[in-house]
C-alpha positions as CSV (number, residue, x, y, z in Angstrom):
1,X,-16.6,-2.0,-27.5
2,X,-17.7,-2.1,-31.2
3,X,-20.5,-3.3,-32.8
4,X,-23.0,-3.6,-35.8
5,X,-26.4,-3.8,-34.6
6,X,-28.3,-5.8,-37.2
7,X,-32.0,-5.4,-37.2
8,X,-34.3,-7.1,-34.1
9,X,-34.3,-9.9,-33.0
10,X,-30.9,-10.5,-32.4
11,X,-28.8,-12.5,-30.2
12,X,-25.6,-10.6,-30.9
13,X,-27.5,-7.2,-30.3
14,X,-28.8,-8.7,-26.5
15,X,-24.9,-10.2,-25.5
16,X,-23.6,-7.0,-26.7
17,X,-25.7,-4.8,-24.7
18,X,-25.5,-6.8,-21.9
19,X,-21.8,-7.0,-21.7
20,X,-21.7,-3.6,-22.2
21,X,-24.2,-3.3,-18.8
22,X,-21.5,-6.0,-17.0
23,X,-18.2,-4.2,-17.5
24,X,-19.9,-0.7,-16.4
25,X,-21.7,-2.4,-13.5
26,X,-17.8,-3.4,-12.1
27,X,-16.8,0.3,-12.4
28,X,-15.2,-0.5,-16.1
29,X,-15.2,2.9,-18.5
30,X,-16.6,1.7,-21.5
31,X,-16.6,4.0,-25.0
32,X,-19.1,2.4,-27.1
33,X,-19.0,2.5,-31.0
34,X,-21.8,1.3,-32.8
35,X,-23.5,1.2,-36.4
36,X,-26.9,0.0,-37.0
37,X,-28.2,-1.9,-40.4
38,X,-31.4,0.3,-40.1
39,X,-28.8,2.8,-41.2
40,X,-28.6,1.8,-44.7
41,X,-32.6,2.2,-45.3
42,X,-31.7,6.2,-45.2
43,X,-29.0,5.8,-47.4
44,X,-28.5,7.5,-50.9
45,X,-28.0,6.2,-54.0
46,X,-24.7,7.3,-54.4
47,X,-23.8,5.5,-50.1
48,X,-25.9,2.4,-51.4
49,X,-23.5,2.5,-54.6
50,X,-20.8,1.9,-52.4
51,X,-21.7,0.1,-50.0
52,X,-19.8,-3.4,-51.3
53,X,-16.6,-1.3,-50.6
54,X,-17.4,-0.2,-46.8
55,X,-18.1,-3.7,-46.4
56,X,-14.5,-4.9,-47.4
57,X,-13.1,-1.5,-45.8
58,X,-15.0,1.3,-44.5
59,X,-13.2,4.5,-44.4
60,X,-15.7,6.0,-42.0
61,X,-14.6,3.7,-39.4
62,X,-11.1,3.7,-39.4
63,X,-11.2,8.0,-39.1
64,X,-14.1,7.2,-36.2
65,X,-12.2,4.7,-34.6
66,X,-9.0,6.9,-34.8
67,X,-10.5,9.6,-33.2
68,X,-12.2,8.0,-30.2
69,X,-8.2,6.1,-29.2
70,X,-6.8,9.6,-29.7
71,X,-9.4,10.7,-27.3
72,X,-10.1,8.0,-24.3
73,X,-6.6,5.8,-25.0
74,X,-8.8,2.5,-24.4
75,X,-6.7,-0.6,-23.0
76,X,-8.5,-2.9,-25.3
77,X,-11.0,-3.3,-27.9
78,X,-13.6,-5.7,-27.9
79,X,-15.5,-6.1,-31.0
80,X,-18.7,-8.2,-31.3
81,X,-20.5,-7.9,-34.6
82,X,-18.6,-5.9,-37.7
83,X,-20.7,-6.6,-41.0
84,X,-21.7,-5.0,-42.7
85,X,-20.8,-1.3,-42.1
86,X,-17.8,-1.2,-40.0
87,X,-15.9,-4.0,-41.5
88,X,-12.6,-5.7,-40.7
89,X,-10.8,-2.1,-41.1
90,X,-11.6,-1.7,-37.7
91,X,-8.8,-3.9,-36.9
92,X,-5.9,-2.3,-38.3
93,X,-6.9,1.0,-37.0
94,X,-6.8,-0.3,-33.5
95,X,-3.5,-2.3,-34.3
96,X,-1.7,0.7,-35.5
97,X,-2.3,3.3,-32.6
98,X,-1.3,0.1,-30.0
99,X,-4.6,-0.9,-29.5
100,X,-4.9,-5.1,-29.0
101,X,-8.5,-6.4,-30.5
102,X,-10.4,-9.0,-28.9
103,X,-13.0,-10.7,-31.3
104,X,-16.1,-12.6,-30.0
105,X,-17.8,-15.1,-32.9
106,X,-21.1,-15.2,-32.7
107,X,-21.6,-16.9,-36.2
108,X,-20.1,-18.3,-39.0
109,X,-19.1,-15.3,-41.5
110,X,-15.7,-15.7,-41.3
111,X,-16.4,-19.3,-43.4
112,X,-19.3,-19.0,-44.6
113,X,-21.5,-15.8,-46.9
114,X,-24.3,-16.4,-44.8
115,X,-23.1,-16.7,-41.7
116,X,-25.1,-19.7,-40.9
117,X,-22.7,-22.6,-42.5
118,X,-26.5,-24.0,-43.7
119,X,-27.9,-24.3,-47.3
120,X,-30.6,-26.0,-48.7
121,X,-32.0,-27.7,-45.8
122,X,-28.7,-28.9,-44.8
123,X,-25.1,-28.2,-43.4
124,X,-22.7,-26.7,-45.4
125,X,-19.2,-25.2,-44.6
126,X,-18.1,-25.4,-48.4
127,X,-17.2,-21.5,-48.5
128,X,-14.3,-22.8,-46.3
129,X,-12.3,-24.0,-49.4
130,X,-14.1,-21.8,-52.2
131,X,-16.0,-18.9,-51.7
132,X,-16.9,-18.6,-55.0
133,X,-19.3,-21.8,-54.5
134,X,-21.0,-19.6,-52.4
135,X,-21.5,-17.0,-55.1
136,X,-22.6,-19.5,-57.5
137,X,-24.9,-20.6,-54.9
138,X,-26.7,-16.9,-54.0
139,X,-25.9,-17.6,-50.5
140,X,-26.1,-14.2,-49.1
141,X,-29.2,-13.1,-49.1
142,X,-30.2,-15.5,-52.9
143,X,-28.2,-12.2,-54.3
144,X,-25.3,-13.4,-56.4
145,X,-24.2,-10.0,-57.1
146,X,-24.5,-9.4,-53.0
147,X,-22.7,-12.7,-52.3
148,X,-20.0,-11.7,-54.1
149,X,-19.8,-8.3,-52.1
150,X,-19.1,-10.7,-49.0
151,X,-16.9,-13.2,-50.9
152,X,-14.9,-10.2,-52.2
153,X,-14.3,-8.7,-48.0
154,X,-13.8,-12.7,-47.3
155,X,-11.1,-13.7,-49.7
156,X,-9.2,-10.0,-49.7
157,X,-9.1,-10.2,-46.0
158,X,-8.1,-14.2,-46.1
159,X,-4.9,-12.9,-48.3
160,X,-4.2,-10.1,-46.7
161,X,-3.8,-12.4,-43.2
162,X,-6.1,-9.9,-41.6
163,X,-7.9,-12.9,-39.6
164,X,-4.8,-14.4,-38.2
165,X,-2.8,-11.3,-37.8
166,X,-4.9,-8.5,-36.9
167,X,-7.1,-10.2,-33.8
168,X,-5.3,-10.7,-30.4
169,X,-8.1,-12.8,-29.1
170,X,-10.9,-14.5,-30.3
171,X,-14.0,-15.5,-28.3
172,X,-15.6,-18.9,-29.1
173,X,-19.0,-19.7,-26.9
174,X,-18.2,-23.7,-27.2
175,X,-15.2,-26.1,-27.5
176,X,-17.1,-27.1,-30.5
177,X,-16.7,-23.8,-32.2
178,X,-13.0,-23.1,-31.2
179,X,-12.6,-26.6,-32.8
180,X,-13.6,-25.7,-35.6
181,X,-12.2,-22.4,-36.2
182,X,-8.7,-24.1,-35.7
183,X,-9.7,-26.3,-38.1
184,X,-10.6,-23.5,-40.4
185,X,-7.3,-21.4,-39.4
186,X,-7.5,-19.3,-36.8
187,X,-4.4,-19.9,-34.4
188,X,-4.9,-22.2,-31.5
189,X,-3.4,-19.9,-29.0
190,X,-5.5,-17.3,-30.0
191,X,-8.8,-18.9,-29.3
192,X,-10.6,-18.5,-25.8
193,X,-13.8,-20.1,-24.7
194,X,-16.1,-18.3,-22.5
195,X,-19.9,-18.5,-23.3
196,X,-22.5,-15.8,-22.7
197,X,-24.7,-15.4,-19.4
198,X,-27.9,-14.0,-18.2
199,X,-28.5,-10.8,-15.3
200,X,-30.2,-13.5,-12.4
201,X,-32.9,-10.1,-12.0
202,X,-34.8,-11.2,-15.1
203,X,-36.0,-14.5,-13.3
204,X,-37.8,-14.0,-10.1
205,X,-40.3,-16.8,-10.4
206,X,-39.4,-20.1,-10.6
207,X,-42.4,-21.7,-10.0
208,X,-44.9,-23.8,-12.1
209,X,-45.2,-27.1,-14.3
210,X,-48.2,-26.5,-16.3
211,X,-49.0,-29.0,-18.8
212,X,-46.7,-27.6,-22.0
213,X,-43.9,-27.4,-23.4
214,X,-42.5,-24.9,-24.9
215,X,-40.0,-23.8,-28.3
216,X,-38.8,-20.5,-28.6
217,X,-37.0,-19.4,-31.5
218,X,-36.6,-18.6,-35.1
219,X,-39.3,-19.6,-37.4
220,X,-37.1,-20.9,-39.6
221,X,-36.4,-24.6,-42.0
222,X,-33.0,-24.5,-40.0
223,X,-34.6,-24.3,-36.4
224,X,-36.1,-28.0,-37.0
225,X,-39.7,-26.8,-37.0
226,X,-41.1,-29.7,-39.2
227,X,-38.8,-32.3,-37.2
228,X,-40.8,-30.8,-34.1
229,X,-44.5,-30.6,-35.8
230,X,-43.7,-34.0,-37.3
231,X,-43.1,-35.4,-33.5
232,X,-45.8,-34.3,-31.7
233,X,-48.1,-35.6,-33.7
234,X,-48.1,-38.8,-32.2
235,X,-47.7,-37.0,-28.7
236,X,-50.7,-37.0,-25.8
237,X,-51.4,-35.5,-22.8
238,X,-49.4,-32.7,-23.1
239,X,-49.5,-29.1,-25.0
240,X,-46.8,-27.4,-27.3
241,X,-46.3,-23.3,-27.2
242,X,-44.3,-22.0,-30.6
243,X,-42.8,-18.4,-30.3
244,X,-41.3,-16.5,-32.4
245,X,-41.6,-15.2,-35.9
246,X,-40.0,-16.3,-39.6
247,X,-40.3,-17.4,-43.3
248,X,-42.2,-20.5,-42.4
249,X,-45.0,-18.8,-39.8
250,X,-47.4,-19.1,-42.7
251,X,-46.4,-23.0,-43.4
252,X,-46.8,-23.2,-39.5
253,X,-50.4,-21.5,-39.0
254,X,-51.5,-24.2,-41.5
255,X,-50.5,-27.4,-38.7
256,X,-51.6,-26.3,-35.9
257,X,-55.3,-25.7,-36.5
258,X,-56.2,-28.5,-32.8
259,X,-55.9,-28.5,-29.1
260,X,-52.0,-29.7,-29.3
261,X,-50.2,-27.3,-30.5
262,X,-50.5,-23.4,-30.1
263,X,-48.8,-20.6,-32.1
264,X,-48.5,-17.6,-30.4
265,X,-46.4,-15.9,-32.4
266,X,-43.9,-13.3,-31.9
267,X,-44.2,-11.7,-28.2
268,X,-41.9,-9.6,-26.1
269,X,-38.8,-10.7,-24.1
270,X,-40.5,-10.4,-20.7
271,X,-43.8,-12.6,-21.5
272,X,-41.5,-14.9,-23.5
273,X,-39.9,-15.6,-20.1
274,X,-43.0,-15.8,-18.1
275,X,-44.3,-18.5,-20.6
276,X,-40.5,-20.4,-20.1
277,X,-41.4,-20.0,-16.4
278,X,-44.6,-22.2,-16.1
279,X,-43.6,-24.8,-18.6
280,X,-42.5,-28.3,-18.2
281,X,-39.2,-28.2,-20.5
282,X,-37.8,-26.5,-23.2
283,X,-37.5,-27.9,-26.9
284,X,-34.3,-26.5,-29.4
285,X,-34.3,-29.0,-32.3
286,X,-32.1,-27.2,-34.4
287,X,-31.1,-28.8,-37.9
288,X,-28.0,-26.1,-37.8
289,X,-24.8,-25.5,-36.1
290,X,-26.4,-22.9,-33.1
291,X,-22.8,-21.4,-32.0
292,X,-24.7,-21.2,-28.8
293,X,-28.5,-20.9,-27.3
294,X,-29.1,-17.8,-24.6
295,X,-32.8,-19.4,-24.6
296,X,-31.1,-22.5,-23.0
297,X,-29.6,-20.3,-20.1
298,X,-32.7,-18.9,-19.7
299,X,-34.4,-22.1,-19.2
300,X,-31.4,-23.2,-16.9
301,X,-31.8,-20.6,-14.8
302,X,-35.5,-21.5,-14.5
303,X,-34.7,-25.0,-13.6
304,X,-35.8,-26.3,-16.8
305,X,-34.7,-29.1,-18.5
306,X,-34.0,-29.2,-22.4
307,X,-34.5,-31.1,-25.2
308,X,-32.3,-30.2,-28.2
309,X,-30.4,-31.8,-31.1
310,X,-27.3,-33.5,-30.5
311,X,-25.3,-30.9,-32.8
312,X,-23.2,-28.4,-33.0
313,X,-22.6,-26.1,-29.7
314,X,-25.5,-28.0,-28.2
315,X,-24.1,-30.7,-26.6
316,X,-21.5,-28.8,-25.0
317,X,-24.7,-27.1,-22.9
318,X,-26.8,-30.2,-22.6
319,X,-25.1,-32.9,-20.8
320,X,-27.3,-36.2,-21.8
321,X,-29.2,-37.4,-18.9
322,X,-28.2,-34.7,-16.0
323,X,-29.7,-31.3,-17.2
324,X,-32.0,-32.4,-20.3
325,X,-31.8,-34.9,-22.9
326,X,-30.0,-34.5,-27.0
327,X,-32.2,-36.7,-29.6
328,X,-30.8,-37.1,-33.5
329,X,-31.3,-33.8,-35.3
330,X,-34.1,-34.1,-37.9
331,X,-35.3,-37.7,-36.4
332,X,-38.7,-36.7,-34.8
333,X,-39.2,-40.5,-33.9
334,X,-36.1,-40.0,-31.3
335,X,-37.5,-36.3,-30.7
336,X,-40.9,-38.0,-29.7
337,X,-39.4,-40.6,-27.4
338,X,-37.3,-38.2,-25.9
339,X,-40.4,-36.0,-24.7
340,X,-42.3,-39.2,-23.7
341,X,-39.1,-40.4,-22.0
342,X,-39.6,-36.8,-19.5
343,X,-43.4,-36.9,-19.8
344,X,-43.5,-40.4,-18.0
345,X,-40.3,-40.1,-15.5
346,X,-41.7,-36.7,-13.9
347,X,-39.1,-37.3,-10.9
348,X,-36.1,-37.8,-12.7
349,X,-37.3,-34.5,-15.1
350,X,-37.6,-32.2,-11.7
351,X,-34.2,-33.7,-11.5
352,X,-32.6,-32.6,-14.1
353,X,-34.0,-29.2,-13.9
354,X,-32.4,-28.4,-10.1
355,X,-29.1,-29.4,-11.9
356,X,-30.0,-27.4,-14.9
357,X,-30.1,-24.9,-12.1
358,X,-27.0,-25.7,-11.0
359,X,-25.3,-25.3,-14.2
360,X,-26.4,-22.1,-14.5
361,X,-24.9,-20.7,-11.2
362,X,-21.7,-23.2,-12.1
363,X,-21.1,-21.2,-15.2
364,X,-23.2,-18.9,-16.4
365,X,-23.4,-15.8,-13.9
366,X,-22.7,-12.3,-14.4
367,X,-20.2,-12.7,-12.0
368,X,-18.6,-15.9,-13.4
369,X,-18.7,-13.9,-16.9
370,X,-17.1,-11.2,-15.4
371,X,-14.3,-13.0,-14.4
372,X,-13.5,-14.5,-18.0
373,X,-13.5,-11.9,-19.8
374,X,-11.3,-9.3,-17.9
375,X,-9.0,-12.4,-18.0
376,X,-9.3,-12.4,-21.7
377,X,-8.7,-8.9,-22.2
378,X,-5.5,-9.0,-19.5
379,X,-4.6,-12.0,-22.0
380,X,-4.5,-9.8,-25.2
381,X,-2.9,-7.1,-23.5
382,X,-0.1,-8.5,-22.4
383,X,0.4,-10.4,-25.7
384,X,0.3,-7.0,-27.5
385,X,3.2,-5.6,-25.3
386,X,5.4,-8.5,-26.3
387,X,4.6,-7.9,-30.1
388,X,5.7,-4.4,-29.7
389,X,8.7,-5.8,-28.2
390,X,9.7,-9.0,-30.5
């Protein structure tokens, strides 16, 4: 298993880690490589010099990687996150030595510089066609001499079919995001879907329907925090809890100076959950693509309902109606009527939170998860003996 851990919080860091926990829990040998972003804080000038190059093709890799399959003769490869320092060189030293490479997606890098397919307030996939937009644009980081690092590993790896020849398998959480990765590309046969999941041991208390609600997330312009501020304004009888930390925590701190909404900021996992726990529903009202939402498992497992944007990966978790409700993204008249909707139909609400339960043991189980993905793996292997043999 292979992965770049980028700097906390992170949803790939957590599904990494915890897939890493599943496959040694079934008796799986697991040899772990890993890189960590902090890493280039110690770098030197001469490392930080050429850094753009690792990204496209990182030397360091390829001699670690070759090393560890000469050692432990692994069946498979899974790799989660690979930018910036181990980079897509990974793949070909797997290929060569026999290796087949499975590749979960947990974002949009491969068609977009910033990996969230969102600019200026908006959607934007235009780095699909010309990466150089993206350059123009400073979307990596408002860099343009940084975005054109990226667009450089993007459009040498794009020639050099690395994307379409070099992965076995890909992972895609969603039919919505294996939709559109055919769309960008990828080959259809290649794609699987199996989403994340959540250990059942971190939720022993499902009790409780205190008077709030509750959004958990990025403080962010593409996590829909105005669209949510904006809604609640003409909300009563009920509280809303914010978590979580971002560019717009300043903006934030200035709108909720009275009784109806309460910042706490950013807090740890555990207290996060306990929060989750004792509330009435959970609110995503993303303005962006989210490729998936573990805070929505986690709110499923409670027996929570949700109400999130009717976008992207979303409604492929929320089913309209049965285990929580999808509004218009950025409409906070339709978010307001949604949460009145649950407020004043409290039986129908503890409805849809027992199926949200049910969902959750349906689909998203360690043991379901477990399932999936040795299928996947069994998948690339055998599809990397008949390439040895065509």
């Amino acid at each position: 298993m292979v992965h770049n851990y980028v700097k906390p919080p992170s949803g790939e860091n957590t599904v990494f880690d915890q897939e890493l926990q599943l496959l040694q829990s079934h008796g799986i040998e697991v040899i772990a490589y890993t890189r960590h972003n902090q890493e280039i804080d110690k770098f030197s000038f001469v490392e930080k010099l050429k850094l753009p190059w690792e990204i496209v093709w990182s030397h360091r890799t390829v001699l670690d990687l070759e090393r560890l399959i000469d050692l432990h003769r692994p069946a498979v490869a899974h790799f989660h996150n690979i930018f910036p320092l181990i980079s897509p060189a990974a793949y070909y030293a797997c290929r060569r030595r026999g290796v087949p490479v499975v590749q979960t997606i947990h974002n949009f890098r491969l068609i977009c510089l910033n990996a969230y397919a969102f600019r200026d307030g908006a959607i934007c996939l235009d780095c699909r066609k010309s990466l150089f937009r993206g350059i123009s644009w400073a979307c990596y980081r408002n860099s343009k001499v940084q975005s054109a690092g990226v667009a450089v590993m993007l459009w040498l790896h794009r020639l050099l079919g690395t994307w379409k020849k070099m992965v076995t398998r890909y992972i895609c959480m969603t039919p919505f995001l294996k939709d559109l990765f055919i769309q960008f590309g990828l080959p259809k046969e290649k794609i699987c879907i199996k989403p994340h999941f959540i250990f059942e041991s971190q939720f022993s208390n499902r009790n409780g329907n205190d008077d709030y609600a509750v959004f958990i997330g990025r403080i962010g312009p593409e996590k829909g925090i105005e669209t949510l501020i904006k809604a609640w304004e003409g909300i009563q009888g009920i509280k809303l809890y914010i978590i979580g930390k971002g560019p717009l925590e300043s903006s934030l701190k200035k709108h909720v100076q009275n009784n109806k909404i309460k910042y706490l900021g950013f807090i740890e996992h555990q207290y996060c959950l306990e929060i989750l726990q004792k509330s009435r529903f959970l609110l995503l009202p993303s303005d962006l693509y989210e490729t998936f939402g573990m805070v929505i498992l986690e709110a499923m497992s409670v027996g929570k309902p949700v109400i999130a944007s009717r976008l992207g990966s979303l409604p492929d978790l929320i089913s309209n109606g049965k285990n929580g409700l999808l509004f218009e993204p950025g409409n906070p008249k339709d978010l307001a009527d949604k949460v009145r909707w649950l407020l004043e139909h409290e039986a129908e609400a503890e409805e849809m939170g027992r199926r949200a339960r049910e969902e959750y043991e349906k689909k998203y189980t360690p043991e379901k998860n477990f399932e999936l993905i040795m299928k996947i793996y069994e998948e690339a292997i055998t599809s990397a003996k008949n390439e040895s043999t065509c």
